[in-house]
C-alpha positions as CSV (number, residue, x, y, z in Angstrom):
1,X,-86.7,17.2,214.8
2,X,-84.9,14.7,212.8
3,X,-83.9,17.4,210.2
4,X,-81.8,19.0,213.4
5,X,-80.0,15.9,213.5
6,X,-78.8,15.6,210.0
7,X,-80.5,11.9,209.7
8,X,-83.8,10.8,207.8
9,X,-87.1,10.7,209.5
10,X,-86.7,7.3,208.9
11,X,-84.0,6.7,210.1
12,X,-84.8,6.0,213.7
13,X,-87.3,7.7,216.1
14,X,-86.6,11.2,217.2
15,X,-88.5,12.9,219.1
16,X,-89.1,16.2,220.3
17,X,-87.7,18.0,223.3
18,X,-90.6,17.7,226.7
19,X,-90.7,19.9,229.6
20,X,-89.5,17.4,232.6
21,X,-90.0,20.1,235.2
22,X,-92.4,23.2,235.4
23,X,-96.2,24.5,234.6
24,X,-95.8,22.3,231.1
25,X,-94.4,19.2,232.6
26,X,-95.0,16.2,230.1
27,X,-97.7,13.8,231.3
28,X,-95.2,10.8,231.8
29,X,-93.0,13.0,233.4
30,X,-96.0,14.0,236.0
31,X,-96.5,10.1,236.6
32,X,-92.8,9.3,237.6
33,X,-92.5,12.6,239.6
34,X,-95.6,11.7,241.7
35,X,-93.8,8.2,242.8
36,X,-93.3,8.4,246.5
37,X,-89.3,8.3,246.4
38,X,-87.1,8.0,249.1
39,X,-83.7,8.4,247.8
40,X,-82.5,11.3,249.8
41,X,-81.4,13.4,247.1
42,X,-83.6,17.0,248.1
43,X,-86.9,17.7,246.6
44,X,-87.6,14.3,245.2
45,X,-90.4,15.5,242.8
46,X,-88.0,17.5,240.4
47,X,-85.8,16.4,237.8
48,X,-82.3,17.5,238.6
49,X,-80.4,17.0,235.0
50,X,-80.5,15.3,231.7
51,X,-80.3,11.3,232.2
52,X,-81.7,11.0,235.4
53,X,-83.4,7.3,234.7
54,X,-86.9,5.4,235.6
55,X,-87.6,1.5,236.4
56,X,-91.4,1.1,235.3
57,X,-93.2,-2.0,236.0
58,X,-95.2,-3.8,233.7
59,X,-98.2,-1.8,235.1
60,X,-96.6,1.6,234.8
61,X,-95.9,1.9,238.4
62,X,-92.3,3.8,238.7
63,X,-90.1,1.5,240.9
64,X,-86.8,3.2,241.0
65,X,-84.9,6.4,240.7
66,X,-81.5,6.8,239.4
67,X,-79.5,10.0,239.4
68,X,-78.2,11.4,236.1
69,X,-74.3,10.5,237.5
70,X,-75.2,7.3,238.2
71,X,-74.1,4.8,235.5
72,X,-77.4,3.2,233.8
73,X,-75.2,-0.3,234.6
74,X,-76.6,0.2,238.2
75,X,-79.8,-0.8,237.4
76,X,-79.4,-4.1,236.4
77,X,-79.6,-5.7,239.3
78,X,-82.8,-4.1,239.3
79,X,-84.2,-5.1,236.1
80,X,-82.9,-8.7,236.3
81,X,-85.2,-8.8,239.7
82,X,-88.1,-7.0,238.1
83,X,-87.5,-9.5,235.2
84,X,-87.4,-12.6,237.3
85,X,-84.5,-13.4,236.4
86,X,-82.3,-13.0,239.8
């Protein structure tokens, strides 16, 4: 993939484009999807758009949901608690 970006492979990690939705659906996508979430926001199993965002635990238990509008500066509340330090 890196060669569609103009950059070395060495350059930094790029990786390939995953199915997020779908019969092909990525295996950490299925994980986060399965989450019990109560945001209110429709069927709460599909990903709506590009950026939508995950707070994982330590364990790999997915906490939170944020939308793709939502500004990733919203979460830091979030991870400061999940970090202990709030």
């Amino acid at each position: 993939m890196h060669h569609k970006v103009g950059v070395p492979a060495s350059a930094f990690p790029v990786f390939d484009k995953v199915d997020v939705n779908g019969p092909w659906t990525d295996e950490v996508f299925k994980i986060v999807k399965s989450a019990p979430w109560h945001d209110g926001r429709g069927d709460a199993h599909e990903i709506a758009w590009n950026y939508e965002k995950f707070l994982i635990d330590e364990d790999g238990v997915p906490l939170k949901r944020y939308a793709s509008d939502e500004d990733p500066r919203v979460a830091e509340a979030d991870i400061r608690t999940l970090l202990g330090l709030s």
